[in-house]
C-alpha positions in Angstrom: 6.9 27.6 -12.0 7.3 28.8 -15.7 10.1 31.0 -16.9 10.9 32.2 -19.9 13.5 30.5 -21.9 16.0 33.0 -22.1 15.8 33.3 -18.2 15.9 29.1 -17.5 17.6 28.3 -14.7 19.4 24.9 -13.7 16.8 23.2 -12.2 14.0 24.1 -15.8 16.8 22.8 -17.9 17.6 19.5 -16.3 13.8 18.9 -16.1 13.3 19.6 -19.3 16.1 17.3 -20.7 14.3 14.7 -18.2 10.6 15.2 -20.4 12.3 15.3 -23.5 14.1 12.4 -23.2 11.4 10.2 -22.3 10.8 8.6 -25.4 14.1 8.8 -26.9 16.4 8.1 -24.0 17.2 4.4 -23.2 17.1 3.0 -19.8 20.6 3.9 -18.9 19.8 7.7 -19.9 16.6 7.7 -17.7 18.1 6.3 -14.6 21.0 8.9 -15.4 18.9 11.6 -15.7 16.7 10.8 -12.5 19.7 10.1 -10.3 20.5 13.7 -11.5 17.2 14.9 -10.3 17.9 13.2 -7.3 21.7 14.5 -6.8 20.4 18.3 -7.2 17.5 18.0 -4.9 19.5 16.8 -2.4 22.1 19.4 -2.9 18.9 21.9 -2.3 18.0 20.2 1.1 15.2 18.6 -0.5 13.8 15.0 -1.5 12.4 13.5 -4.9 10.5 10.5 -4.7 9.2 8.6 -7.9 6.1 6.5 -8.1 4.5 4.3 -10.5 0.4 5.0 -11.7 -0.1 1.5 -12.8 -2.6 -0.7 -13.2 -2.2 -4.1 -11.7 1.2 -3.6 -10.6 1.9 -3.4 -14.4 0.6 -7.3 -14.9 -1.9 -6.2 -17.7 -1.6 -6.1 -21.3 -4.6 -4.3 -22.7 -4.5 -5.2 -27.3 -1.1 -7.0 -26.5 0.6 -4.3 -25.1 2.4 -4.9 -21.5 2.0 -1.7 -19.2 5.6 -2.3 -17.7 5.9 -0.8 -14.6 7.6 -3.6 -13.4 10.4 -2.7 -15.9 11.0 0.6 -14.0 11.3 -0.7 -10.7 15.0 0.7 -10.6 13.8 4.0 -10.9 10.6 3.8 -8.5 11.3 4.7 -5.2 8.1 2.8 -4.4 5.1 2.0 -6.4 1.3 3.2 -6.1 -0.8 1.0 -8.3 -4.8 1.2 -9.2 -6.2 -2.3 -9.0 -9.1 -4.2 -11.2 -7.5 -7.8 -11.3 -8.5 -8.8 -14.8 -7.2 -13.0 -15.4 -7.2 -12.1 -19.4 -5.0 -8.9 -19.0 -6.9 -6.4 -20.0 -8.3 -3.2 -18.0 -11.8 -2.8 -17.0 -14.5 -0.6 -15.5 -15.6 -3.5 -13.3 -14.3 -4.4 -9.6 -13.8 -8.1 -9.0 -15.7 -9.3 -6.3 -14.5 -11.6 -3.3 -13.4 -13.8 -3.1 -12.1 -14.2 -6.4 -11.2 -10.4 -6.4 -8.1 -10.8 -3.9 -5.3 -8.3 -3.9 -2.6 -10.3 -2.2 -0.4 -11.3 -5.3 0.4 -7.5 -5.9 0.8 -5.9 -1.9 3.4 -9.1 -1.4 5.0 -8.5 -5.0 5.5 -5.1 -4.9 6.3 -5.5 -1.3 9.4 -7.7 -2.7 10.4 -5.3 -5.0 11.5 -2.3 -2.8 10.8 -3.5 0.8 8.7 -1.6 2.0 4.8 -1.1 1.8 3.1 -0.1 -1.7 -0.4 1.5 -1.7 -3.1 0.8 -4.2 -6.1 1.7 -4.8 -9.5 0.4 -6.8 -9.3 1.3 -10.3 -10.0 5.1 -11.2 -12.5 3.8 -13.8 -13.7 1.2 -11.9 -14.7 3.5 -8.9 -16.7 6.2 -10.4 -18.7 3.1 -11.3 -19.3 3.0 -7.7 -19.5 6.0 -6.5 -22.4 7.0 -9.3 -23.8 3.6 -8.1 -23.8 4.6 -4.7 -25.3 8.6 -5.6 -28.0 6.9 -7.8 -29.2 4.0 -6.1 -28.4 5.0 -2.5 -26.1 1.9 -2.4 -23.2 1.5 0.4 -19.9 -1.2 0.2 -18.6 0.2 3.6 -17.9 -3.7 4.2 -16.0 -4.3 0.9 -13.8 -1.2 1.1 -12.8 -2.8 4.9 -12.1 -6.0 3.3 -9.4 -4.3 0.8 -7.8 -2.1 3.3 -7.7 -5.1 5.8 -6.1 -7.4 3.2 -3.7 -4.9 2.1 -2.0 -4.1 5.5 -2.4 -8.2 6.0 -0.3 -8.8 2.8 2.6 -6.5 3.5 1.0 -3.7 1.4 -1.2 -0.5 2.0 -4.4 0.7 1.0 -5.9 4.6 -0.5 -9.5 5.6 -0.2 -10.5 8.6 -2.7 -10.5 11.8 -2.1 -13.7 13.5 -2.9 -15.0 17.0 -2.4 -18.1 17.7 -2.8 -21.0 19.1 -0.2 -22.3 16.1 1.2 -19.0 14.6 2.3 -20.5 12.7 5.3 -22.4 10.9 2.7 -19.7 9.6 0.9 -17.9 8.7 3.7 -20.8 6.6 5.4 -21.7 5.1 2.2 -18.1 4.0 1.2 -15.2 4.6 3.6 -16.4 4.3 7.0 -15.0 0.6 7.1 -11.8 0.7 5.7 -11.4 4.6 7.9 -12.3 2.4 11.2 -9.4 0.0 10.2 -6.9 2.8 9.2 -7.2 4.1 12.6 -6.7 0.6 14.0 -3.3 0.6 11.6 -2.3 3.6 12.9 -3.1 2.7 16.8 -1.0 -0.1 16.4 1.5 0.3 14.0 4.1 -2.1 15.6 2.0 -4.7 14.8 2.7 -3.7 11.0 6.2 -3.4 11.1 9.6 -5.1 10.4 10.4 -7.3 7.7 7.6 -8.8 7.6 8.3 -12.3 6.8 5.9 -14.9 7.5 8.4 -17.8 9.0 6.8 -19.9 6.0 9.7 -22.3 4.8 8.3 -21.6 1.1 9.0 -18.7 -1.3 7.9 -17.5 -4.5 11.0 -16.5 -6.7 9.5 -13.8 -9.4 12.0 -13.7 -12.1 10.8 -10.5 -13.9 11.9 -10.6 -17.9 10.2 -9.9 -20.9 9.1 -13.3 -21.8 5.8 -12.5 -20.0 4.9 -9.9 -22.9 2.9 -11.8 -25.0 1.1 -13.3 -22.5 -2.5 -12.3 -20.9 -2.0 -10.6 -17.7 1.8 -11.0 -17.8 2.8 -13.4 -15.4 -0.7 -15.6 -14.7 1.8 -18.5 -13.3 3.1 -16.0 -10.4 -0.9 -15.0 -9.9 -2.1 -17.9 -9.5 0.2 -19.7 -7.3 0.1 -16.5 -5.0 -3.9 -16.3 -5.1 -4.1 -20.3 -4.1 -1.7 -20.9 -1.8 -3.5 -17.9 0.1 -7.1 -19.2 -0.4 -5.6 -22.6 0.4 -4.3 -21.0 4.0 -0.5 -21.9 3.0 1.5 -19.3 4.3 4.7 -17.9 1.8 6.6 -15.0 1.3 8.2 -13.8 -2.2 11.5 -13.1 -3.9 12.0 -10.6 -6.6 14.7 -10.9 -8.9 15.5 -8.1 -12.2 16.2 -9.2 -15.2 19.9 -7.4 -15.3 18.7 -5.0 -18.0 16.3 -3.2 -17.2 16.2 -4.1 -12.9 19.4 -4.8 -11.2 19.8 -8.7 -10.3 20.2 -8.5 -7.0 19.7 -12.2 -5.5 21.6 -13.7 -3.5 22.1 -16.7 -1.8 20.7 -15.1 1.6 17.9 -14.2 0.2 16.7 -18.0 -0.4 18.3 -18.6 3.4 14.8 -18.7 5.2 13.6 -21.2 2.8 13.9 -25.3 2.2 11.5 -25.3 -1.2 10.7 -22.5 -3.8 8.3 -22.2 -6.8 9.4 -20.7 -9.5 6.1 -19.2 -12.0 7.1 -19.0 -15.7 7.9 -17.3 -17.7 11.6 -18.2 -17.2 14.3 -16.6 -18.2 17.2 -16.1 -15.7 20.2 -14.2 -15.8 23.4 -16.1 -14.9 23.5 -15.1 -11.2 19.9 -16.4 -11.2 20.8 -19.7 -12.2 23.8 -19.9 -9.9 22.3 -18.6 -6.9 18.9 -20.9 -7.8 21.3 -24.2 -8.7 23.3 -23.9 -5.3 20.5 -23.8 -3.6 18.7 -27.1 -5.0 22.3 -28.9 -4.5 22.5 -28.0 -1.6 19.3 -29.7 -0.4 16.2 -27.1 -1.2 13.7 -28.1 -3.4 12.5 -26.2 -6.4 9.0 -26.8 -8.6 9.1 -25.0 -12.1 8.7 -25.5 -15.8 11.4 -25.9 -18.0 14.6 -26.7 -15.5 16.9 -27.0 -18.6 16.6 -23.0 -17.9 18.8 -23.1 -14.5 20.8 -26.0 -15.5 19.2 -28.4 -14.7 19.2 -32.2 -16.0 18.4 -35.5 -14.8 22.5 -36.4 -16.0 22.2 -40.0 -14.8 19.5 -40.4 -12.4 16.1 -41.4 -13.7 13.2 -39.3 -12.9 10.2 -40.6 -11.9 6.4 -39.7 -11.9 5.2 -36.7 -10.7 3.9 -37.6 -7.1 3.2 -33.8 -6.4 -0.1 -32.0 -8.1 0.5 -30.7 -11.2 4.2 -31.9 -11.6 4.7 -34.4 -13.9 8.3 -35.7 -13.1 10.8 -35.3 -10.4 14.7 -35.6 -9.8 17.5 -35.4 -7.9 20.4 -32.4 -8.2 23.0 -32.6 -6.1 21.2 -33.4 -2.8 17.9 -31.4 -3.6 15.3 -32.5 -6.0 13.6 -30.4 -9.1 9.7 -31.1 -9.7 8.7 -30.0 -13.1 5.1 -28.7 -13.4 3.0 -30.1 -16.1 1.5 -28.6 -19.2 3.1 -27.1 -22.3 4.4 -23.4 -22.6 3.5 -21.5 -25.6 4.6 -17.7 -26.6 1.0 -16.7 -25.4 0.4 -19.5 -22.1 2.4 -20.8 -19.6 0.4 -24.1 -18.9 0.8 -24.8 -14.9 -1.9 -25.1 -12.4 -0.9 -21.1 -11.5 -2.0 -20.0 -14.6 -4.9 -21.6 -15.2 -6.4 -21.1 -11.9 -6.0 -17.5 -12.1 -7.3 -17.7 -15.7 -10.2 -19.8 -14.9 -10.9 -19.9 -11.1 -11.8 -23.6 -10.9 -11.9 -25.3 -7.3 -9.9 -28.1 -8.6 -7.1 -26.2 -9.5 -7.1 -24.5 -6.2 -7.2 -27.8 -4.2 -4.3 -28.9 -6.4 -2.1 -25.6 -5.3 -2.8 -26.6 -1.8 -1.9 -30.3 -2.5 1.2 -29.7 -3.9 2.3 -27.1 -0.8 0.9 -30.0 1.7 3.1 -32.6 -0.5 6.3 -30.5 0.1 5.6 -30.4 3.9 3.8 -26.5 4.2 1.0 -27.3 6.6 -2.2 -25.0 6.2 -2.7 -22.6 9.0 -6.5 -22.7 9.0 -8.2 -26.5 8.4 -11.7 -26.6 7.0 -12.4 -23.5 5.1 -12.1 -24.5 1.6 -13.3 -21.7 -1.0 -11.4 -19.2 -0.2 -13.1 -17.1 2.0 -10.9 -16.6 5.2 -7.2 -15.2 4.9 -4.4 -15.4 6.9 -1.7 -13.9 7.2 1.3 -14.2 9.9 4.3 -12.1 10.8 7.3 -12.6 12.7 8.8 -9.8 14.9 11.6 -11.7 17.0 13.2 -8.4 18.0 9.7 -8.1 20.0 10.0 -11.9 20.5 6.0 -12.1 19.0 4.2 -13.8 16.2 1.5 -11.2 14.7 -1.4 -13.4 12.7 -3.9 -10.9 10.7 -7.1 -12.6 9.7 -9.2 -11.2 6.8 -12.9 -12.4 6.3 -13.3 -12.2 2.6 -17.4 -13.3 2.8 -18.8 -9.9 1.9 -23.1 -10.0 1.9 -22.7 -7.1 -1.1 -26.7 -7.1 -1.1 -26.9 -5.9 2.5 -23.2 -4.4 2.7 -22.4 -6.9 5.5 -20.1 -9.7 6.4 -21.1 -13.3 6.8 -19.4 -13.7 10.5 -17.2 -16.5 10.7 -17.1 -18.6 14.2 -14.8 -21.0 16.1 -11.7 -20.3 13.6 -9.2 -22.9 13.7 -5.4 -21.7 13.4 -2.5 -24.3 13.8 1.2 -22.1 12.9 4.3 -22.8 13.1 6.1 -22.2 16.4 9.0 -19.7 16.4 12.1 -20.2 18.0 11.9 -17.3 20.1 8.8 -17.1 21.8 9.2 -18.3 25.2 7.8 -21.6 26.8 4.6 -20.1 28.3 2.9 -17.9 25.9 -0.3 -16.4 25.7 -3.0 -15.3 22.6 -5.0 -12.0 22.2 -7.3 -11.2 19.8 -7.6 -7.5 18.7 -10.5 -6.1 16.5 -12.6 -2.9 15.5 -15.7 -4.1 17.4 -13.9 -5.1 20.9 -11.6 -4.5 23.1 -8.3 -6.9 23.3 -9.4 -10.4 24.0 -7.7 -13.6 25.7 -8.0 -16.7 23.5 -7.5 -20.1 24.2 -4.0 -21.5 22.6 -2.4 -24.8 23.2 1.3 -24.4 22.2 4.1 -27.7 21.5 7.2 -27.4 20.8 7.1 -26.9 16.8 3.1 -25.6 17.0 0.7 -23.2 18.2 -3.3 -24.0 17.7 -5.4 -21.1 18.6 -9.1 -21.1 18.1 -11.0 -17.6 17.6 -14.5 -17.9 18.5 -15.6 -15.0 16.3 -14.3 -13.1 12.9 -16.1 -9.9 11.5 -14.5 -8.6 8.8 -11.1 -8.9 10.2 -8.5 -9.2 13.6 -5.2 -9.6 14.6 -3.9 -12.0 16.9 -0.3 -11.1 18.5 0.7 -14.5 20.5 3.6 -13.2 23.1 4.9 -15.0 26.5 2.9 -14.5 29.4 
């Protein structure tokens, strides 16, 4: 509500020095100011929360220019984000299509950041595209809209449909949102199957070092990308570390947050604070295995033992530190490319690359959880819940028929996971779906393994394995 000036009360004038001081203020003098906002709400019985708009998570760089909302990630309470997933870093009126257009690299990644699920949605641009598509040509993508609200939930993050308000609602909702509103309701049927920590029991991580290297470089970090986006289509299983730069984010890792974890991949662009390389070098000496460029960045050197070939895709040498080893990826980093097997997948979306993502993860002992699927077209996803002693395993079906706004059904799914410690000796599978009711499955468990075979997948399930 406007006043006039002469009758501003506290809360106009701190808002205002809050806008004013936008483009002025440094970082220090916006957190300042917001934990101020934050301070007097409270003090009113009321909350503030603050968001991010961004595209991409703020990976793009449209003419050069990074939209940083990763920078700000102190500030966000959470972050909202509008999606288009352009490899060259710039923004577009276009949707990527599956199965190249996968979401998972930003719901985990902003998952990491703030713990807790981050809802995005397709790019504003990008979906009056389809929604003038879809009034003029009488076309539907019910089944695509599923896919991204499936994947998002699978991938630790959350998914928005649009609002729109015009007469013929039920239109717009059976041409676009019937899907993903059918899997919504399944989310909120079953929400304990969506909840926790969400950690996949994978013994590999992705450390994202956020710094301001990345800014002259096409969509930011490409390296993080396209490890994330081939170790999924490659049915590796991984969770992902954050970590500020200790300017403008807090640097909060710690040595428990690498404690689930035996190897980690570190994406370039490196630069790491201190902590970072003394949290990072304890744990390669004492026994974990790391796989980066440049290692000179954390310390470390091959002192006196001699490295040898690279026997791991894409790594050109290896060494011993202390009693862990450091495998250095290949290819030479410029100020505009970070030359790995990460970035150039996501840059150029060859099958080759992706096999070698998956080759390298199979060489440091990750097993894939799904065996022959190859192109990317099935996702999985598991979750431990050991308070609930129960492994949760979301499948996503990522072979949308666009043409007839259908999925190409997927039959006799073969899943082999990792066992957890805590489920019982007998256990038991069920499959849960839109299109069904609850389902037994056939599962033959060992004492380090579950294989489970699904004899059908629409556009997505969830299977929660549990003892008898």
């Amino acid at each position: 509500k406007q006043r006039p000036h002469h009758n501003a009360g506290p809360d106009d004038l701190l808002f205002r020095e809050f806008i004013y001081s936008q483009e002025q203020a440094s970082f220090d003098s916006r957190k300042r100011l917001v934990d101020a906002l934050r301070d007097h709400a409270r003090a009113h019985g009321r909350e503030v929360a603050f968001c991010t708009n961004a595209a991409d998570l703020g990976s793009v760089n449209p003419g050069g220019h990074w939209v940083r909302a990763l920078m700000f990630a102190d500030i966000f309470d959470l972050f909202i984000y509008e999606q288009n997933v352009e490899p060259i870093g710039m923004t577009s009126d276009e949707v990527m299509k599956y199965p190249r257009g996968k979401w998972i690299a930003y719901h985990k990644l902003a998952h990491a950041i703030h713990h807790r699920r981050a809802p995005a949605v397709i790019h504003a641009g990008a979906m009056g595209r389809l929604i003038q598509q879809g009034l003029l040509g009488g076309k539907s993508i019910n089944t695509w809209l599923a896919v991204q609200s499936a994947e998002a939930y699978a991938a630790n993050g959350a998914y928005v449909q649009y609002y729109i308000e015009p007469k013929p609602l039920k239109m717009f909702f059976d041409k676009f949102w019937m899907g993903s509103a059918k899997h919504a309701a399944f989310v909120q049927a079953h929400r304990d199957m969506y909840e926790g920590d969400l950690r996949s029991g994978s013994p590999l991580a992705l450390v994202f070092l956020m710094n301001e290297r990345g800014r002259t470089i096409p969509a930011v970090y490409p390296s993080y990308l396209g490890f994330a986006q081939g170790l999924a289509e490659c049915h590796i299983p991984f969770d992902v570390v954050f970590a500020g730069d200790g300017h403008y984010v807090e640097d909060r890792l710690a040595r428990d947050d690498l404690k689930h974890y035996q190897t980690l991949i570190v994406p370039s662009p490196l630069a790491p604070t201190r902590n970072q390389q003394r949290v990072i070098g304890d744990f390669v000496r004492d026994g974990g295995t790391i796989v980066c460029h440049e290692p000179g960045c954390f310390g470390f050197s091959r002192a006196d033992d001699a490295s040898q070939p690279g026997d791991l895709a894409g790594c050109e040498e290896i060494f011993r530190h202390g009693k862990g080893r450091v495998a250095v990826l290949r290819g030479d980093i410029s100020e505009t490319w970070t030359d790995d097997i990460g970035s150039n997948y996501f840059k150029t979306y060859e099958p080759e690359l992706r096999a070698q993502v998956g080759t390298l993860a199979q060489s440091l002992g990750i097993s894939p959880l799904i065996s022959g699927e190859d192109k990317g077209l099935i996702g999985a996803f598991p979750v431990r819940q050991p308070a609930l002693k129960r492994l949760v395993l979301h499948l996503v079906n990522y072979d949308v028929d666009y043409a007839k706004d259908a999925i190409r059904e997927k039959r006799d799914v073969a899943i082999n996971v990792l066992r957890p410690d805590f489920l019982p000796e007998h256990v038991i599978a069920r499959l849960y779906s839109a299109e069904k009711d609850a389902q037994s499955l056939d599962i033959v468990a060992s004492d380090d393994a579950l294989q489970i075979s699904v004899p059908h997948l629409g556009v997505w399930a969830t299977i929660a394995v549990t003892g008898e």
